[in-house]
Structure formats: structure tokens, C-alpha cells
C-alpha positions as CSV (number, residue, x, y, z in Angstrom):
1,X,93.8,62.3,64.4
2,X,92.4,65.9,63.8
3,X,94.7,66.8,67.1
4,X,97.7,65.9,65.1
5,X,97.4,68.3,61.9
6,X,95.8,71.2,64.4
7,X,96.9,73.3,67.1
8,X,94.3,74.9,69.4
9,X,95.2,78.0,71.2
10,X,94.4,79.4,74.7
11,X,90.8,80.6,73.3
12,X,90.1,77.6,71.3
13,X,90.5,78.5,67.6
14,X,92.2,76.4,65.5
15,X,95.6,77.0,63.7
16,X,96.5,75.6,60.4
17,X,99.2,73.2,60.0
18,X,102.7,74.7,59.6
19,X,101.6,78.1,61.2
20,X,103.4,77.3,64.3
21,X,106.5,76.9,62.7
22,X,106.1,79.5,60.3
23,X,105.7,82.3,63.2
24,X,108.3,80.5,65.1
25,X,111.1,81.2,62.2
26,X,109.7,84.7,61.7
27,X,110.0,85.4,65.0
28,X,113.7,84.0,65.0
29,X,114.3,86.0,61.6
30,X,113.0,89.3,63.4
31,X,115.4,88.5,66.3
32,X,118.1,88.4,63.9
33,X,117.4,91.2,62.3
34,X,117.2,93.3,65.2
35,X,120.1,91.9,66.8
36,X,121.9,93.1,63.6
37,X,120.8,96.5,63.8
38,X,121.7,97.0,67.3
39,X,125.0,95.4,66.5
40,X,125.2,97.8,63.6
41,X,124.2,100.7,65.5
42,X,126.8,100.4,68.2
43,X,129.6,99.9,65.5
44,X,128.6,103.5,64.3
45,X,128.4,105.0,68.1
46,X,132.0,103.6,69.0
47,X,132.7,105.0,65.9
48,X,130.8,108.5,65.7
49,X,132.4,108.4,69.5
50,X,135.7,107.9,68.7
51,X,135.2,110.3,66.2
52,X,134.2,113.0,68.2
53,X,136.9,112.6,70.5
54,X,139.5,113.0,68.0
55,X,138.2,115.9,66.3
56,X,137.0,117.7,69.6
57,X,140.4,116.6,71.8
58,X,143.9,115.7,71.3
59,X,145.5,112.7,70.6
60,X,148.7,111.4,73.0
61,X,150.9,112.2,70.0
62,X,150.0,115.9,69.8
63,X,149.6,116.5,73.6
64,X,153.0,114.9,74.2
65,X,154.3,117.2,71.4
66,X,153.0,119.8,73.6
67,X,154.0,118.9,76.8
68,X,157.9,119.1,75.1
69,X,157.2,122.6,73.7
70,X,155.6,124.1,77.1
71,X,159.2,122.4,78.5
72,X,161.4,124.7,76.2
73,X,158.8,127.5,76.4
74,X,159.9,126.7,81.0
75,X,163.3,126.8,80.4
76,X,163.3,130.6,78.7
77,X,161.2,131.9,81.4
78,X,163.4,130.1,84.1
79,X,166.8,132.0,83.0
80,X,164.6,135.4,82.0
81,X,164.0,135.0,85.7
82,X,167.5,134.6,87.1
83,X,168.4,137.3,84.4
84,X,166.4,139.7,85.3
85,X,166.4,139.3,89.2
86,X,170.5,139.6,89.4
87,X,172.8,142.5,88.9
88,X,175.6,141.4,87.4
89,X,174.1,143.0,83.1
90,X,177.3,145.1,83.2
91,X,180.7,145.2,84.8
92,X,182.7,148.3,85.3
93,X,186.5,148.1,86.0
94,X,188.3,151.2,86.3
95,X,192.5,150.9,86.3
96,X,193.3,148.3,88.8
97,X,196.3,150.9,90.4
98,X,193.8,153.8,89.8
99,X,193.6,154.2,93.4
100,X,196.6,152.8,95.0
101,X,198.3,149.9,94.8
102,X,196.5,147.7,97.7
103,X,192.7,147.8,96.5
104,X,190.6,148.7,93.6
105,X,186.8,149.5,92.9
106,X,184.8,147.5,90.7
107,X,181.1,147.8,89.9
108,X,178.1,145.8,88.3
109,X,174.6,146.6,88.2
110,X,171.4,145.4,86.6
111,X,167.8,146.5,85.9
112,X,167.3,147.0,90.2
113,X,170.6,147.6,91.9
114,X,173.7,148.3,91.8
115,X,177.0,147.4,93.6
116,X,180.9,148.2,94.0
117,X,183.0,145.9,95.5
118,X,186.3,147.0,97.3
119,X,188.9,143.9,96.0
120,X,192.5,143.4,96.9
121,X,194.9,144.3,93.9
122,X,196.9,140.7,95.2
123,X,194.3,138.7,94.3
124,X,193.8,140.3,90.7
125,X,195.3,138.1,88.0
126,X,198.9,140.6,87.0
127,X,198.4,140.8,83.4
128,X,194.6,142.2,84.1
129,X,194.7,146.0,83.9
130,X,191.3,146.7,85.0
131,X,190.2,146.2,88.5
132,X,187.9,142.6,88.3
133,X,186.6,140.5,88.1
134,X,183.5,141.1,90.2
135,X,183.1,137.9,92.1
136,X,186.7,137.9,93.8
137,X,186.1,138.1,97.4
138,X,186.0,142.0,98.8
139,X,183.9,144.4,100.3
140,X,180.5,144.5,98.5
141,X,178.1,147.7,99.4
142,X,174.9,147.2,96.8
143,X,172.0,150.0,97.0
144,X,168.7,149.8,95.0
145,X,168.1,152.5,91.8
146,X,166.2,155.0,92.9
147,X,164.6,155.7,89.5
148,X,161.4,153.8,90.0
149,X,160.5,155.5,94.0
150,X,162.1,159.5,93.4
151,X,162.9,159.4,90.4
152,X,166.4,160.2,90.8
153,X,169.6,159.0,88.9
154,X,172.6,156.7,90.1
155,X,176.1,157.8,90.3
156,X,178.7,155.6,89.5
157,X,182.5,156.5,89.5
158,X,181.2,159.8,88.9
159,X,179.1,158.8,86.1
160,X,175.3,159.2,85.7
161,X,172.7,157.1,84.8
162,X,170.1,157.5,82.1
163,X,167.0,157.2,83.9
164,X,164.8,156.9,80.8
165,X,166.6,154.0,79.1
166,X,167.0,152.1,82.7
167,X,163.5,152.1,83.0
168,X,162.4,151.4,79.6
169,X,164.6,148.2,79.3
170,X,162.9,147.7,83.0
171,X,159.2,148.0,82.0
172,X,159.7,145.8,78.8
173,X,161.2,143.0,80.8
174,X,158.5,143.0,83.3
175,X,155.9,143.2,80.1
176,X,157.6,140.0,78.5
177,X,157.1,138.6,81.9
178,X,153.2,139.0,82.2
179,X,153.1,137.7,78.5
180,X,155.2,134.6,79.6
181,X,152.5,134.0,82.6
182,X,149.7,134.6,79.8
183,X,151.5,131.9,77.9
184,X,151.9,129.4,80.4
185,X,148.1,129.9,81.3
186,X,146.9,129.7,77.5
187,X,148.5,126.4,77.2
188,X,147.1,124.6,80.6
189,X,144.4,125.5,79.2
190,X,144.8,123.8,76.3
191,X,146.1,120.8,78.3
192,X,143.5,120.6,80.0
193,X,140.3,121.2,77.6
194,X,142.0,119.9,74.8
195,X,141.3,122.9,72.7
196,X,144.3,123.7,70.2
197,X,143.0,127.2,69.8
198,X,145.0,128.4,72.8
199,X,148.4,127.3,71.4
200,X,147.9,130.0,68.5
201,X,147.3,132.3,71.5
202,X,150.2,131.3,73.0
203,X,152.7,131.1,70.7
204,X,151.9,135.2,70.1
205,X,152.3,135.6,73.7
206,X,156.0,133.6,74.0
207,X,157.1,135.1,70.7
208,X,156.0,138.6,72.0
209,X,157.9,137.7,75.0
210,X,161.1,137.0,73.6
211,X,161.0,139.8,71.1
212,X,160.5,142.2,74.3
213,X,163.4,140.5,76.1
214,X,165.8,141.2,73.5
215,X,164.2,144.4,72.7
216,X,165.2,145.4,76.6
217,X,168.5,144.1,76.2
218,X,169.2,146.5,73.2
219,X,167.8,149.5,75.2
220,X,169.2,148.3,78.2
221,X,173.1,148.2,76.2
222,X,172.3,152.0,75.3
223,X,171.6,153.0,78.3
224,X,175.3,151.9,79.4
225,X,176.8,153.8,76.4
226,X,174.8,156.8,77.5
227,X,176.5,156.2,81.1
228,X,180.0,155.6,80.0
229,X,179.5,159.2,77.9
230,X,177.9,161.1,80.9
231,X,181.8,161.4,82.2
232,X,185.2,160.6,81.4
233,X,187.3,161.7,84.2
234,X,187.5,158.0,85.6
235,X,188.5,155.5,82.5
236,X,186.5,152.6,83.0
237,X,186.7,149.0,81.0
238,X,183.1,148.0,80.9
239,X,181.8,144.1,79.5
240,X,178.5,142.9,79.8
241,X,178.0,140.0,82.1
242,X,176.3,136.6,82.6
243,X,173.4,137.7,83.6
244,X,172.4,139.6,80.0
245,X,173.6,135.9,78.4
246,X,171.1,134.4,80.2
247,X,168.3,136.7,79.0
248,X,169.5,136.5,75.6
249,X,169.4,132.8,75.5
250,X,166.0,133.4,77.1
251,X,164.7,135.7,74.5
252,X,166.0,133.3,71.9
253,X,164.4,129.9,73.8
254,X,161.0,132.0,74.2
255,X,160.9,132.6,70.7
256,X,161.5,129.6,69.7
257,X,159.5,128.1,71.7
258,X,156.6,129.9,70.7
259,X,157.0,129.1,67.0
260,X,157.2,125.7,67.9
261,X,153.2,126.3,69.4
262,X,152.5,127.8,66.0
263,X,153.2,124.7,64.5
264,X,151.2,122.3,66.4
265,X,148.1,124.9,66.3
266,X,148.2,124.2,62.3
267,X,145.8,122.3,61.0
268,X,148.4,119.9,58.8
269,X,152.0,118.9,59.1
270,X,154.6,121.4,57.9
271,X,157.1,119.2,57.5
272,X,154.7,116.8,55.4
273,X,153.4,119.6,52.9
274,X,157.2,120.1,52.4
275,X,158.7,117.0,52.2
276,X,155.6,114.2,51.3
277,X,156.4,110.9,51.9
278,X,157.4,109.0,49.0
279,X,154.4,106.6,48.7
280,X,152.2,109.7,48.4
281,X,154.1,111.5,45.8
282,X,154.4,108.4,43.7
283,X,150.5,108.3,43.7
């Protein structure tokens, strides 16, 4: 009978009625409990995690934003590239019967080189007066400036060079260059640790870039006018040619792109502060 209202344990002491119970649904009640916590507790490290990974990385959005910058950022140093390395900056076109009446000179150089070209006065459109364009088939004879190696200047239909403004325009192109690599480097970086600090680093350098670009381009245009003055026995028709509209569109795509970097390195949304939405302006 006794063995029905007590429980005897392994070292023979009796336990009360009810205790068994009782510690079983404590027990179950601590299991809860603790299951709860730990529950609770890995809520908060998903969410301290997730967290931390937005405030210390970048989301998809802003990385694909830019991903579609560092494209236009590409495409400026892609045609400051082909600007730079061809010669065609400025054409010179004297009279196309200047000589005689079979073939004419024309010239074009750039920031390395120049070249005449010995064309056929047939093939020259008849209302053209100037010898040109450049790229009709002739006789091409192109030598590299010799203001970088000896320091002397080109002669060209008896005209001289400026030697200072060549290579200024020269030394701020290749300067916009190194800042275009520093760029590109600043934002892989970026990419790659997921630090937006090194877009505000590269939108100076690309904006820097562009500026420089242009700047050459206006240095590079005075430099002609300084060689058109040097002589005037040969009349010459001058134009600037497809290579300086590549680096101007260059300049102006560098530029832009960097400001566009500026604007994701901020710490809010531009376009929001201007124009809230219309929910939020209500409240």
C-alpha cells in the first residue's frame, strides 16, 4: 500500500507523493524556457548578422548601380585611348592646285606624329578648294615629333611647331591617363571589399581625368594657332579631326562618370532629399 503513495530512489530515501511529477514539469518548463532563449537568441544573430552585412557591405542594388557607372566611366577611357594614340587632332589642307594640277599635299598630326599624304587632285571632290580629305588613298610618309627625344620642333608646309604647347597638351593627357587607371583600381577595390569609401576616391580621380582631357584639348587647339602663325607663305585650311571628338566626348563621359560615383558614395538618396515621395511628405 505504502509502495503506492512513495517512490524510493536508487539510495533508498523516500520521495513524497507528487514530487515526481512536480520535478518532471519543472524540468519540461526549464526545457521550454531554454529552448525559447536559444530560439530568441538566434533570431537576434541572423539579425545582428544581417545587420552587419548591410552596414559593413553592399547590397545587389548599390553594387549593380556601380557596376553601370564603372561601364560609362570604361567607355571614356576606351575613346581617350583611341584619341590619344591616333594622329588625325588636326588636318591641314593647303590649295588643292597649289602645286600643280595632278597631286596635292595634305597633313594631319596628333600628340606623337605626324603625316602628309601625296593625293591625286582626280579623286578630290571639284567644289573642294583645299587639298583633302586625309583618308583618300595616296602616298602617306608619317615621322614621330621629335620634341619628347631632342627636343626639336616639326616643320610642316614650312611651318613650325610650338614645342611647349605640344608637350603640355601631351603630358596632361598621359596624367588623366594614370588618374583613369587610379580610378579603375579604386573601384575594384570597392567591388571587391565592399567598402564605398573608394568610390569618393574615384570619382576625384575620373573627374580629375576628364577635366585634364579637355584641359589638353584647349592647349592642344593653341598650339595649332601658334603653328598656323609661325608662317604664312603657304595658305593652309586647317579643321580639327575625329580623333579630338573622341577625346572630347571622353572628357565629357569621364566626368560624368565620375559624378555619377559621387552620388552613390553619399550616404542618402539625392534624388529622394529632392523630390520625397508623396507618402512621406504627407506625414
Amino acid at each position: 500500500m505504502w509502495s503506492t503513495f512513495f517512490l524510493h530512489e536508487e539510495d533508498g530515501r523516500p520521495i513524497p507523493p507528487g514530487a515526481g511529477v512536480g520535478a518532471g514539469a519543472g524540468t519540461l518548463g526549464l526545457t521550454g524556457v531554454m529552448g525559447g532563449r536559444g530560439a530568441g537568441a538566434g533570431a537576434m544573430g541572423v539579425k545582428r548578422r544581417a545587420k552587419a552585412s548591410t552596414s559593413g557591405g553592399m547590397s545587389e542594388v548599390q553594387e549593380g548601380k556601380i557596376k553601370l557607372a564603372f561601364f560609362v566611366a570604361i567607355v571614356g577611357v576606351v575613346l581617350t585611348v583611341l584619341g590619344l594614340g591616333t594622329e588625325y587632332w588636326v588636318v591641314l589642307s593647303p590649295p588643292k592646285n597649289f602645286y600643280n594640277n595632278q597631286t596635292c599635299l595634305a597633313a594631319h598630326y596628333g600628340l606623337w606624329k605626324g603625316c602628309t599624304r601625296t593625293l591625286w587632285v582626280a579623286d578630290i571632290d571639284p567644289e573642294r578648294e583645299s587639298c583633302g580629305p586625309a583618308e583618300l588613298p595616296g602616298e602617306s610618309n608619317c615621322t614621330y615629333f621629335k620634341f619628347y627625344t631632342t627636343g626639336e620642333n616639326a616643320v610642316i608646309f614650312q611651318k613650325t611647331t610650338e614645342k611647349s604647347l605640344n608637350v603640355a597638351a601631351a603630358m596632361m593627357a598621359l596624367f588623366g591617363l594614370f588618374l583613369m587607371v587610379t580610378g579603375a583600381i579604386c573601384i575594384t577595390t570597392a567591388l571587391s571589399k565592399g567598402e564605398s569609401f573608394f568610390l569618393k576616391a574615384a570619382s576625384v580621380c575620373f573627374i580629375l581625368s576628364g577635366l585634364l582631357i579637355l584641359l589638353s584639348l584647349i592647349v592642344f587647339n593653341q598650339s595649332v594657332l601658334s603653328f598656323l602663325a609661325s608662317d604664312h607663305s603657304v595658305p593652309l585650311h586647317h579643321e580639327l579631326s575625329w580623333s579630338v571628338s573622341c577625346v572630347g566626348f571622353a572628357g565629357a563621359i569621364l566626368i560624368l562618370g565620375g559624378t555619377l560615383f559621387l552620388l552613390l558614395a553619399l550616404p542618402f538618396s539625392p534624388w529622394r532629399r529632392c523630390f520625397p515621395p508623396q507618402n512621406e511628405s504627407d506625414s
